[in-house]
Biopython code that builds the backbone (N, CA, C, O; Angstrom):
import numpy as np
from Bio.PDB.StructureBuilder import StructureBuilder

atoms = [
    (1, "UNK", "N", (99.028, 104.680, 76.761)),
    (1, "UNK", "CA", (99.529, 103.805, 77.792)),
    (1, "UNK", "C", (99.448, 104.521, 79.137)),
    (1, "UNK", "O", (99.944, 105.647, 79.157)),
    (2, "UNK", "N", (98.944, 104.089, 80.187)),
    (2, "UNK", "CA", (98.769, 104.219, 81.012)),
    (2, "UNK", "C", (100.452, 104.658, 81.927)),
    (2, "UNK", "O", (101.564, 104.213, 81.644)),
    (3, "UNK", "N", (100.070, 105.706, 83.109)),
    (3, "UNK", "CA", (101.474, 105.844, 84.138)),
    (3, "UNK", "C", (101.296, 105.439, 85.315)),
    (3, "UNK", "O", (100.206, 105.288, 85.867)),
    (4, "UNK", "N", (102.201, 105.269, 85.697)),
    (4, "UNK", "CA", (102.467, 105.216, 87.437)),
    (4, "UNK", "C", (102.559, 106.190, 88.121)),
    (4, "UNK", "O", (103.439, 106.949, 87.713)),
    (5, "UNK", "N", (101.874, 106.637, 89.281)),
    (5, "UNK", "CA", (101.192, 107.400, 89.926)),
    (5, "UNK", "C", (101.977, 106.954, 90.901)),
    (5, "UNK", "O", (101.719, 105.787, 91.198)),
    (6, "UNK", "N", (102.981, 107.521, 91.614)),
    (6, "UNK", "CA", (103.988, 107.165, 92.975)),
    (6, "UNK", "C", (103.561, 108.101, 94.227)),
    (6, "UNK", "O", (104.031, 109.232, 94.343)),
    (7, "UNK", "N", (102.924, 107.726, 94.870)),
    (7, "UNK", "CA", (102.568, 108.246, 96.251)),
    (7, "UNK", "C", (103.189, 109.420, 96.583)),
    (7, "UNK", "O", (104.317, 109.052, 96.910)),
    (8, "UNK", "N", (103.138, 110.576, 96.695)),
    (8, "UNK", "CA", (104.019, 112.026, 97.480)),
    (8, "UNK", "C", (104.651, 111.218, 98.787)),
    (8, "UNK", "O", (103.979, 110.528, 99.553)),
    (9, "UNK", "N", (106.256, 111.473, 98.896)),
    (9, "UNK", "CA", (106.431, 111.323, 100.193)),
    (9, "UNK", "C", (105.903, 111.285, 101.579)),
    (9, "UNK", "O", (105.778, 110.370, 102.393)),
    (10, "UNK", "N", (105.573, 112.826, 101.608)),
    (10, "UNK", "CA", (104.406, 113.828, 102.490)),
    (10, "UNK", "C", (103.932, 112.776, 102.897)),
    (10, "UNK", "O", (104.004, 112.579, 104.110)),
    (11, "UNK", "N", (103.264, 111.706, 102.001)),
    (11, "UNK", "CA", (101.953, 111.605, 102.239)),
    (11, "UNK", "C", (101.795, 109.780, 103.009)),
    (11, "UNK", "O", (100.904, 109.073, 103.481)),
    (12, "UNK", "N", (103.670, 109.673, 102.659)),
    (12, "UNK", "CA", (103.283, 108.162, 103.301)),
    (12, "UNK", "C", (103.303, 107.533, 104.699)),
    (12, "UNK", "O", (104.352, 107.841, 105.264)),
    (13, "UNK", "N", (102.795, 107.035, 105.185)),
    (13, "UNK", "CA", (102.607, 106.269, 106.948)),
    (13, "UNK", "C", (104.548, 106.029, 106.812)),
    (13, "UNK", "O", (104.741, 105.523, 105.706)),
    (14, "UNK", "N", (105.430, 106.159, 107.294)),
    (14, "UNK", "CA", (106.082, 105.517, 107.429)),
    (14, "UNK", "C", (105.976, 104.652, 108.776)),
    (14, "UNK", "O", (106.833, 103.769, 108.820)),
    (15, "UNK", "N", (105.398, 104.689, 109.524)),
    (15, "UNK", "CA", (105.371, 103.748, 110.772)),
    (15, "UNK", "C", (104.906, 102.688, 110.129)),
    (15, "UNK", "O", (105.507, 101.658, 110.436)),
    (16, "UNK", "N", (103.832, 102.521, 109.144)),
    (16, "UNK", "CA", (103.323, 101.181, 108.316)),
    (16, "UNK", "C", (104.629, 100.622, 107.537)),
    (16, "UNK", "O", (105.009, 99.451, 107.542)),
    (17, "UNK", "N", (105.253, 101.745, 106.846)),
    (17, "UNK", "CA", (106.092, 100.779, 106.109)),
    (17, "UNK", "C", (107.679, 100.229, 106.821)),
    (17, "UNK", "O", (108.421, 99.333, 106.418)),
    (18, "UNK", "N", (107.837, 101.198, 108.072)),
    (18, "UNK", "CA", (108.686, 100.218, 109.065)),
    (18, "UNK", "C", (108.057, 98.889, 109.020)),
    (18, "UNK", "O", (108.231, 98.095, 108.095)),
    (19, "UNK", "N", (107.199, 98.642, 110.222)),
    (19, "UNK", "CA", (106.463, 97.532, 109.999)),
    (19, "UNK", "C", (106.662, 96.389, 109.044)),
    (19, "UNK", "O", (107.414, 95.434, 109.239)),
    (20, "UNK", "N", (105.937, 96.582, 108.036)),
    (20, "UNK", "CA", (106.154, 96.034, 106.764)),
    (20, "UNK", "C", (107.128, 95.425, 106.155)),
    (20, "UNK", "O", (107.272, 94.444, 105.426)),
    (21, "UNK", "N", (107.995, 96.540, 106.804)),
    (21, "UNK", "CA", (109.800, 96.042, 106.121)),
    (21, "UNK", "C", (110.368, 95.250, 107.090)),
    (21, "UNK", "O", (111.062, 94.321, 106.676)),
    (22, "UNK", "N", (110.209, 95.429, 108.650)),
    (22, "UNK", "CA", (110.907, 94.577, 108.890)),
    (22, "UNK", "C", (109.769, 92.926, 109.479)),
    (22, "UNK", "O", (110.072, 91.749, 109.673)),
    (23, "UNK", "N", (109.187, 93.269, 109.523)),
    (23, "UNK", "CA", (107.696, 91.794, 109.569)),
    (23, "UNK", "C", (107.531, 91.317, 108.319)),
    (23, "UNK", "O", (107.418, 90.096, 108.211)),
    (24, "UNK", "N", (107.486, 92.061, 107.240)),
    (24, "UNK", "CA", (107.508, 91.546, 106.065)),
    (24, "UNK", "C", (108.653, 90.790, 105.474)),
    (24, "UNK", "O", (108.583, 89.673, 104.961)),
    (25, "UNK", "N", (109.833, 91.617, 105.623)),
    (25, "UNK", "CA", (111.352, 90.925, 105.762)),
    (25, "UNK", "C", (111.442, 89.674, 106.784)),
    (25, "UNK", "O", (111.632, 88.585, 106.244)),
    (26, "UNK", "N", (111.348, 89.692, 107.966)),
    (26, "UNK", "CA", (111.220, 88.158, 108.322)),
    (26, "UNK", "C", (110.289, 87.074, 107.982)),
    (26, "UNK", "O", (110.477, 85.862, 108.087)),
    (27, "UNK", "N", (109.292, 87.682, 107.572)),
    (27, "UNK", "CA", (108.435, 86.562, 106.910)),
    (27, "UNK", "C", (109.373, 85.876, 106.065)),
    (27, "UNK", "O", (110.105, 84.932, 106.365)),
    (28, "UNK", "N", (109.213, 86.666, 104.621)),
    (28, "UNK", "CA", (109.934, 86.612, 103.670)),
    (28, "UNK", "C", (111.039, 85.680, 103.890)),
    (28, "UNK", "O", (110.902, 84.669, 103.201)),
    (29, "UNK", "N", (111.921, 85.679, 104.502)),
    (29, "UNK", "CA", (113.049, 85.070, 104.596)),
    (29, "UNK", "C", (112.807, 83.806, 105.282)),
    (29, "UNK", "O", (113.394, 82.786, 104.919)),
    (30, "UNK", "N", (111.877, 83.809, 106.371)),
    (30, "UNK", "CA", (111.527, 82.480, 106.830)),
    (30, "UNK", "C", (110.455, 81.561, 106.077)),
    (30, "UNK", "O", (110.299, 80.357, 106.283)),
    (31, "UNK", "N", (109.664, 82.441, 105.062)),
    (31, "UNK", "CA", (108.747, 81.355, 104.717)),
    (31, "UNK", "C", (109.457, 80.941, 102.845)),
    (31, "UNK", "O", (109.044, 80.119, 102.026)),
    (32, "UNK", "N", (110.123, 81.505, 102.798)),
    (32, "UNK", "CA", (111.265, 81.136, 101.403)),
    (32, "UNK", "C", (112.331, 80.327, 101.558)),
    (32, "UNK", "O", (112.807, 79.525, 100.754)),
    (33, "UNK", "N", (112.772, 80.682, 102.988)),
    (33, "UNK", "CA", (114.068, 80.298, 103.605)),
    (33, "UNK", "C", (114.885, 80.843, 102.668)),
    (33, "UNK", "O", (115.797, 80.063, 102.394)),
    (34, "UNK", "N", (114.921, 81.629, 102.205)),
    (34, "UNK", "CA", (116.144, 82.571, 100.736)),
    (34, "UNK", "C", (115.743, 83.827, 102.049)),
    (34, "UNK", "O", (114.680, 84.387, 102.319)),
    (35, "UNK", "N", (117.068, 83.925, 102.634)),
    (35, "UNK", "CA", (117.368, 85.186, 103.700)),
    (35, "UNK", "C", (117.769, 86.393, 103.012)),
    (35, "UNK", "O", (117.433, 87.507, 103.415)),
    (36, "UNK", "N", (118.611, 86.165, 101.794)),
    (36, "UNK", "CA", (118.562, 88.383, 100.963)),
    (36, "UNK", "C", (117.520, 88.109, 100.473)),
    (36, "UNK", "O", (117.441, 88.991, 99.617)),
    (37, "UNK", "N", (116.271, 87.278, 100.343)),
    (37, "UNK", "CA", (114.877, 87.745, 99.711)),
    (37, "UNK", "C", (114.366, 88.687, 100.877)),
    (37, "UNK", "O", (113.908, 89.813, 100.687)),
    (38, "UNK", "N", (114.503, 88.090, 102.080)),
    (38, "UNK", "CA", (113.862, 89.044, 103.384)),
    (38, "UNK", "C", (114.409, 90.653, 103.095)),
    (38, "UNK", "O", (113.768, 91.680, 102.874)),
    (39, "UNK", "N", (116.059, 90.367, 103.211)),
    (39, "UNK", "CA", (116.696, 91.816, 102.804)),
    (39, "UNK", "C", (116.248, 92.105, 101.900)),
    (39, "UNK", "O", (116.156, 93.317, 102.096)),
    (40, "UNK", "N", (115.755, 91.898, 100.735)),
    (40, "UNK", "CA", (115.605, 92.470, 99.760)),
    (40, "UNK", "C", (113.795, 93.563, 100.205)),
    (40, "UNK", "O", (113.590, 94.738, 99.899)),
    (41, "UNK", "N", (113.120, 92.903, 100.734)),
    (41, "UNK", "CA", (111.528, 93.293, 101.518)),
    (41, "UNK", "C", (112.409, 94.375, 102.026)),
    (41, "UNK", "O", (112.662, 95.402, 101.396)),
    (42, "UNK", "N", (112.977, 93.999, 103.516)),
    (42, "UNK", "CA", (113.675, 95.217, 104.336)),
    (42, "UNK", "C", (114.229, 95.935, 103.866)),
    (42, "UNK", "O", (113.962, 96.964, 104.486)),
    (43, "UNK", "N", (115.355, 96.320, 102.602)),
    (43, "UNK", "CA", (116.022, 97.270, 102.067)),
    (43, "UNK", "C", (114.758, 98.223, 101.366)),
    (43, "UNK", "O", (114.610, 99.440, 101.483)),
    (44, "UNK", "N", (113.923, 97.267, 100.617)),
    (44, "UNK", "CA", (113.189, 98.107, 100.053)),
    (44, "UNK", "C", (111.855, 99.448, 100.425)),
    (44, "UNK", "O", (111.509, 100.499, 99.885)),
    (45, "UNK", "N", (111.403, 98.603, 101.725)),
    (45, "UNK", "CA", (110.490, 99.379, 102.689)),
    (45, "UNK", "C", (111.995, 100.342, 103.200)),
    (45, "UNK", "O", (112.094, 101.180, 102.304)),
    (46, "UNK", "N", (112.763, 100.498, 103.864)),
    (46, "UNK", "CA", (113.775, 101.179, 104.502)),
    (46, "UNK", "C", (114.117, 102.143, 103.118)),
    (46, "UNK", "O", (114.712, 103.120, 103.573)),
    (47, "UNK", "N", (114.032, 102.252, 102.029)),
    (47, "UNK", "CA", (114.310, 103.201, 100.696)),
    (47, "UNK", "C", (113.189, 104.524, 101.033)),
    (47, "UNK", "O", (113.207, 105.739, 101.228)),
    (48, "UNK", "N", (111.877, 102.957, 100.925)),
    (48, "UNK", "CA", (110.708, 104.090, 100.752)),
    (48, "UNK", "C", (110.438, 105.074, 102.520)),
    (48, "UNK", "O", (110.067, 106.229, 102.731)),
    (49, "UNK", "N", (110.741, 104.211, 103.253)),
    (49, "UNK", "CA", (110.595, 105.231, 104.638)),
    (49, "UNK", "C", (111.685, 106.080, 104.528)),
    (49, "UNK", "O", (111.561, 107.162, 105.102)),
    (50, "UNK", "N", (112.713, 105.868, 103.941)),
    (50, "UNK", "CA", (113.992, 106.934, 104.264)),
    (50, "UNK", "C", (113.546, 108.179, 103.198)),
    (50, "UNK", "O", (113.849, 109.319, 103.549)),
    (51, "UNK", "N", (112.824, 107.993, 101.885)),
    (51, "UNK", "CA", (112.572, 109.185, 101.093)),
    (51, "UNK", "C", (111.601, 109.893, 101.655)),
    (51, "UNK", "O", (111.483, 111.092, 101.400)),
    (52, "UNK", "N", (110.784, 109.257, 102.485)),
    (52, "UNK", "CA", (109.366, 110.158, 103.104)),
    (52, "UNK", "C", (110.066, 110.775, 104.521)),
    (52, "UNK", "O", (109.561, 111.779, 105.024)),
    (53, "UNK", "N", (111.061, 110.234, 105.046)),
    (53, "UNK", "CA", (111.423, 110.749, 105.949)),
    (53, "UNK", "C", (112.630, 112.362, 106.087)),
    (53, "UNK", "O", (112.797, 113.309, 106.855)),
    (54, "UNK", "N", (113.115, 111.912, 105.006)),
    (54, "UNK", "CA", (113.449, 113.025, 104.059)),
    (54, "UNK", "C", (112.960, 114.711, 103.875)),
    (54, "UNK", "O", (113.333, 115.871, 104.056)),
    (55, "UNK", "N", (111.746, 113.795, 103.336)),
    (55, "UNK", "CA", (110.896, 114.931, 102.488)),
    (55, "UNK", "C", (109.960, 115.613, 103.484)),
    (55, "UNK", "O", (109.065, 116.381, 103.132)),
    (56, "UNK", "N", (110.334, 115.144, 105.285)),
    (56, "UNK", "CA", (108.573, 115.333, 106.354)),
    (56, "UNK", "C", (109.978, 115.855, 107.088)),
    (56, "UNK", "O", (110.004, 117.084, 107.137)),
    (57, "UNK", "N", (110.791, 115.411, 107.491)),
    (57, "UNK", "CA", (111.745, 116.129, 108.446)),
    (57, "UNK", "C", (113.297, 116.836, 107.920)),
    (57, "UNK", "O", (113.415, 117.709, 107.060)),
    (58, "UNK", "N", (114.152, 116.336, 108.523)),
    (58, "UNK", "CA", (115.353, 116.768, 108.128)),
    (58, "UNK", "C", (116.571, 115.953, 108.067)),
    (58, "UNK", "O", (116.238, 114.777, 108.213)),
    (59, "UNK", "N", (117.891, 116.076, 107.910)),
    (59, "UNK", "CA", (118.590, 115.143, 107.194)),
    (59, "UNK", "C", (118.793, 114.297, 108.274)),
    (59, "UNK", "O", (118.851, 113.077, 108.123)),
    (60, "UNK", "N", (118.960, 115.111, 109.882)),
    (60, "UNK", "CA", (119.306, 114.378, 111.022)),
    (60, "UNK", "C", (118.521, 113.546, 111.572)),
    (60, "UNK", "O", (118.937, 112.594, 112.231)),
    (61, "UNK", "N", (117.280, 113.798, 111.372)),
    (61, "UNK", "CA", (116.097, 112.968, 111.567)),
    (61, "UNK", "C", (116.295, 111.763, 110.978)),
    (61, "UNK", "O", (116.375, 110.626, 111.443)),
    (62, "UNK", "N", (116.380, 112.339, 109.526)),
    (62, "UNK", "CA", (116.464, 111.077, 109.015)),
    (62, "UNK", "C", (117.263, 110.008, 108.907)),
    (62, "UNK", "O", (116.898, 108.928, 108.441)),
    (63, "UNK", "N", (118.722, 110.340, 109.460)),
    (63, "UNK", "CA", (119.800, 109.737, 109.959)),
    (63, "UNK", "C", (119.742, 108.870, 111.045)),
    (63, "UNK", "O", (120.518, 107.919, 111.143)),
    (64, "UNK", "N", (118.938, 109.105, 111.817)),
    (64, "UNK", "CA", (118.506, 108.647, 112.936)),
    (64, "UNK", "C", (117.564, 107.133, 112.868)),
    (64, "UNK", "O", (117.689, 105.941, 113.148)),
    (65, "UNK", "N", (116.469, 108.178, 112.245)),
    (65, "UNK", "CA", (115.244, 106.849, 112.106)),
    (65, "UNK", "C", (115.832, 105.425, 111.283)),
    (65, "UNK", "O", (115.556, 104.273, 111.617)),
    (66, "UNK", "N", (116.894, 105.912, 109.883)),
    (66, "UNK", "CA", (117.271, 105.212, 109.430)),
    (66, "UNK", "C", (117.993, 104.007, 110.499)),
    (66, "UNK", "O", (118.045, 102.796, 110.284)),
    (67, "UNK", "N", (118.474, 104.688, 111.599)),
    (67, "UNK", "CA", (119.876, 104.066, 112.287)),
    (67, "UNK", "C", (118.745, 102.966, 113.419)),
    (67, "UNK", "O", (118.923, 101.785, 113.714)),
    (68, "UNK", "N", (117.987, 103.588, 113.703)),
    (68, "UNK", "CA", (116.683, 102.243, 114.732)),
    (68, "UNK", "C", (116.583, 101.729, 113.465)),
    (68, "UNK", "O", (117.237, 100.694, 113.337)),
    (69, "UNK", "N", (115.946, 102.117, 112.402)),
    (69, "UNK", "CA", (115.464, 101.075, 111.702)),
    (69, "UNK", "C", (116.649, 99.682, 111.776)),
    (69, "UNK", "O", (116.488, 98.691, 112.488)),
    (70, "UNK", "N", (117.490, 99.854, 111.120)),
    (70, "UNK", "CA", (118.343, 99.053, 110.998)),
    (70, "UNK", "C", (118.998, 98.873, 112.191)),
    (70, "UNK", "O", (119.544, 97.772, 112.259)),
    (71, "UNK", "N", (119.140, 99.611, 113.208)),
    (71, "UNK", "CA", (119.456, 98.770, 114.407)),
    (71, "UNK", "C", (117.991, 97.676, 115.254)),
    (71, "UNK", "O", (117.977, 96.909, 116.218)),
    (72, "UNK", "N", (116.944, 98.147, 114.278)),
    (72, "UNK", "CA", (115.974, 96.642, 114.995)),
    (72, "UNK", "C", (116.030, 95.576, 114.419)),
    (72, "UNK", "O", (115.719, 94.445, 114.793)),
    (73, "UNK", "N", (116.686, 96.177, 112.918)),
    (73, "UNK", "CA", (116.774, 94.906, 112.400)),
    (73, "UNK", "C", (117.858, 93.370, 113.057)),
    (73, "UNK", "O", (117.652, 92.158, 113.121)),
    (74, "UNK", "N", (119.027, 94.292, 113.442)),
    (74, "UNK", "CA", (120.092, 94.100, 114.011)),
    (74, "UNK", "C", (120.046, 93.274, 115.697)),
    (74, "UNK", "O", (120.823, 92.387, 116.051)),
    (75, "UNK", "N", (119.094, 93.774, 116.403)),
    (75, "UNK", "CA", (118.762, 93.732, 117.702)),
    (75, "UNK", "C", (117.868, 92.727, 117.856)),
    (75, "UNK", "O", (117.764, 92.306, 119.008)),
    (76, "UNK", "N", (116.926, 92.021, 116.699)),
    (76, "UNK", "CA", (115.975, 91.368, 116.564)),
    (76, "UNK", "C", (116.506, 90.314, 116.456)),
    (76, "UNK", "O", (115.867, 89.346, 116.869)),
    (77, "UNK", "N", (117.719, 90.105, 115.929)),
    (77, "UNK", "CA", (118.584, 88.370, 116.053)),
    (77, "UNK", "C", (119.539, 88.215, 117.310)),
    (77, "UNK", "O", (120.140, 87.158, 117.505)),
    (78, "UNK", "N", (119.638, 89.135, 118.022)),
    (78, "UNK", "CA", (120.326, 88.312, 119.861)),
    (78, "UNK", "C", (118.846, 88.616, 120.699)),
    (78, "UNK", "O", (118.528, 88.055, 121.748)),
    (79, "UNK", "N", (118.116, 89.534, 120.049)),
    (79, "UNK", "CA", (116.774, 89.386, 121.045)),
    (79, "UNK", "C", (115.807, 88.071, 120.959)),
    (79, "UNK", "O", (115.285, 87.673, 122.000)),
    (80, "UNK", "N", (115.574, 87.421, 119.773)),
    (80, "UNK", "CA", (115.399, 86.058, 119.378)),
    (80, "UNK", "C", (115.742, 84.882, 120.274)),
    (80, "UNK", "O", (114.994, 83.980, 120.651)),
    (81, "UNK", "N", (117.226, 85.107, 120.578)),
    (81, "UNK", "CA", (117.495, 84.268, 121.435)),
    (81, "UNK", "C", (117.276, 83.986, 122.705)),
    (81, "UNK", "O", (117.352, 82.880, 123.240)),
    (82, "UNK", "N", (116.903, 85.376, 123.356)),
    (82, "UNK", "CA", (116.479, 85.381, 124.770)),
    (82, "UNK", "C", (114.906, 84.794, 124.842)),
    (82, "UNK", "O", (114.563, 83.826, 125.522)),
    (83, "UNK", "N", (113.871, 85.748, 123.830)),
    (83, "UNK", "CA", (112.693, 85.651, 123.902)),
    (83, "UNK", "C", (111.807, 85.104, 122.810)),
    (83, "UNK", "O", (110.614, 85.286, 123.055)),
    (84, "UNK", "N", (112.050, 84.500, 121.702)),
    (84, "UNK", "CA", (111.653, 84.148, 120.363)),
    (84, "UNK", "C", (111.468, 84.821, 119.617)),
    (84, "UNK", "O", (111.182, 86.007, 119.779)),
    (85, "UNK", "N", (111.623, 84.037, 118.233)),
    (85, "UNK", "CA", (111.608, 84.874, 117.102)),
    (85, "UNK", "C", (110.334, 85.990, 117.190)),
    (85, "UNK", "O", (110.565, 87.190, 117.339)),
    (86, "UNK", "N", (108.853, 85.402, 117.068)),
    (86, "UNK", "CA", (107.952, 86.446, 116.717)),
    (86, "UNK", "C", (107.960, 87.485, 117.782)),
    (86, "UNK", "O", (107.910, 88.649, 117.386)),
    (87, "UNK", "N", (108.035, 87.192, 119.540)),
    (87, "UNK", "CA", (108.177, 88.421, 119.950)),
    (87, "UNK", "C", (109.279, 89.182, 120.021)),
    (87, "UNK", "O", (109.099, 90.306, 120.490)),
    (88, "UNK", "N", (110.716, 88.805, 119.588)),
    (88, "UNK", "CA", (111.289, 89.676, 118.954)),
    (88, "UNK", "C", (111.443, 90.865, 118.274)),
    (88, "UNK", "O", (111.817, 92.026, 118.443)),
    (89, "UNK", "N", (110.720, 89.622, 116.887)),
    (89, "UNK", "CA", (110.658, 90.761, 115.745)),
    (89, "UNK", "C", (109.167, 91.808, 116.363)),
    (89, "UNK", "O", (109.182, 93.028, 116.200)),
    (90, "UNK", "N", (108.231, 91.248, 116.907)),
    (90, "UNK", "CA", (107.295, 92.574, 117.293)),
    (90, "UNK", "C", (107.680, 93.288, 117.994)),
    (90, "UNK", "O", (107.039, 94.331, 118.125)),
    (91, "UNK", "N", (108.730, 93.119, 118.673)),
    (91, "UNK", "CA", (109.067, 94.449, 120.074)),
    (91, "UNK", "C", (109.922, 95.137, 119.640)),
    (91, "UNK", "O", (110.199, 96.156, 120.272)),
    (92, "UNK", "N", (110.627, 94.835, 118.438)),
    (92, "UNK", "CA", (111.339, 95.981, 117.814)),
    (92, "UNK", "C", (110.837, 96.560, 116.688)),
    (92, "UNK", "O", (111.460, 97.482, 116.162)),
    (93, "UNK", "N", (109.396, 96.006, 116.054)),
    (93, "UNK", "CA", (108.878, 96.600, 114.935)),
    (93, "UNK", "C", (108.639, 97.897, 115.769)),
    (93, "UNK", "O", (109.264, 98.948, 115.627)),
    (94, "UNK", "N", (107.297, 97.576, 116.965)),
    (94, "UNK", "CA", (107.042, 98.782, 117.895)),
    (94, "UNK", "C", (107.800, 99.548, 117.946)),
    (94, "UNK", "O", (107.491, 100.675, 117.561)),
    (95, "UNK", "N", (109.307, 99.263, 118.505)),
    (95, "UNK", "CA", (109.765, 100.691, 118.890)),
    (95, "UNK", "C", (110.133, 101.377, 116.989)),
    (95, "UNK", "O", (109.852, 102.522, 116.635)),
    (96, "UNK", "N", (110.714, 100.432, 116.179)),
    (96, "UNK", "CA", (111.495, 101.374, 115.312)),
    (96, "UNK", "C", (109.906, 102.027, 115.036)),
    (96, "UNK", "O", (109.764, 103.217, 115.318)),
    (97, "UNK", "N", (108.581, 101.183, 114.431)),
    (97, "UNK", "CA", (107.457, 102.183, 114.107)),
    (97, "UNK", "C", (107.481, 103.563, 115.153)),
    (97, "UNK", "O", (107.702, 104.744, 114.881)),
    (98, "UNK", "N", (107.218, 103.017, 116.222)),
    (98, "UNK", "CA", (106.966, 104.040, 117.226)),
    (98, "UNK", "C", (107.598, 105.359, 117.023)),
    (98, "UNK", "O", (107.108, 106.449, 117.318)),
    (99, "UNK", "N", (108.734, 105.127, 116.488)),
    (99, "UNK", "CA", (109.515, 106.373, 116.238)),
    (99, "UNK", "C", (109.522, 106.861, 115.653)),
    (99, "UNK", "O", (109.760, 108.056, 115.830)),
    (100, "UNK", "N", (109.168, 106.142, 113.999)),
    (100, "UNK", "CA", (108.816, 106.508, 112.603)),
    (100, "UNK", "C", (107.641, 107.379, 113.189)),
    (100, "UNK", "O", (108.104, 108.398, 113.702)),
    (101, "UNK", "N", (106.474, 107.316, 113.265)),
    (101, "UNK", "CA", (105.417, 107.754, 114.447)),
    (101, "UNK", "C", (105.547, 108.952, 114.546)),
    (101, "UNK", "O", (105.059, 109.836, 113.841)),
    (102, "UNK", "N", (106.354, 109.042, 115.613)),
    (102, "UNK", "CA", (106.460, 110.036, 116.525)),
    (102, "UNK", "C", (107.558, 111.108, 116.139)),
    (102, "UNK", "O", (107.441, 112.272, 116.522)),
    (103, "UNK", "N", (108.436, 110.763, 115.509)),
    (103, "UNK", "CA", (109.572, 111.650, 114.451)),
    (103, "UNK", "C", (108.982, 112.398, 113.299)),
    (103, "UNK", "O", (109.265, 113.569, 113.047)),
    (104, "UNK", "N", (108.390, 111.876, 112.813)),
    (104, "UNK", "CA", (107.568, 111.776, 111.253)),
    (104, "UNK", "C", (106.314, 112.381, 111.017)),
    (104, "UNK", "O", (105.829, 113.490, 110.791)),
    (105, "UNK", "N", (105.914, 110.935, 111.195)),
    (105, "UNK", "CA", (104.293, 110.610, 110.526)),
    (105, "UNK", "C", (103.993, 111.681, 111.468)),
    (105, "UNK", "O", (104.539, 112.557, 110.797)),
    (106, "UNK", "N", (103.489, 112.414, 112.653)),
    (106, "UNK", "CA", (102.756, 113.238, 112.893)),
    (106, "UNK", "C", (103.278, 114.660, 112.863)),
    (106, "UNK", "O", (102.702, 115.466, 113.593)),
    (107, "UNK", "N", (104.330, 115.093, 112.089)),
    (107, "UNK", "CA", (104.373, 116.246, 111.384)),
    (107, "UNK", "C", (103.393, 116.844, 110.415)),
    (107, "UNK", "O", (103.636, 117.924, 109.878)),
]
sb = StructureBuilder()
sb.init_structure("model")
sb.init_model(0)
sb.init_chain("A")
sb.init_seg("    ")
for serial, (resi, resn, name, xyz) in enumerate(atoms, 1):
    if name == "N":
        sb.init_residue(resn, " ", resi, " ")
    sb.init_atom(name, np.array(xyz, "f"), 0.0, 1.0, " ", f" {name:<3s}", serial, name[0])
structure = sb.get_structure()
């Protein structure tokens, strides 16, 4: 029987799987309309960026990135209201990626 082969931390984009988690999470939730299905996308990308972030920096780092992550998530529903949903959710994917990015991924 065949195994599962799980990616090295090291080795993953987390700026992609910001992204992912939280664009993928609003999809999710808007095209299901089942909103903890979205959370469920976002918790799960936010697991896998928090173990790679972990394993590439340090605990404070990772305290951090965790805290944009989830504060874009957070920031993306009164920013909605000013400017719409999709450029919302893209102007805070940017920054939380950006940081994943620039914290992280280019260690």
């Amino acid at each position: 029987m065949g195994s599962i082969d799980i990616k090295k931390p090291q080795t993953v984009s987390t700026a992609t799987t910001v992204a992912f988690g939280l664009i993928g999470g609003w999809l999710t939730a808007r095209e299901t309309g089942i909103r903890p299905l979205g959370g469920v996308v976002l918790g799960a990308a936010g697991l896998w960026a928090g173990r790679s972030w972990l394993a590439k920096t340090d605990p404070i780092t990772t305290t951090a990135l965790s805290a944009i992550y989830l504060g874009a998530f957070g920031a993306s529903h009164p920013l909605a209201k000013k400017i719409g949903a999709w450029p919302a959710v893209l102007a805070v994917t940017g920054a939380a990626a950006g940081a994943a990015y620039s914290l992280s991924d280019i260690r």
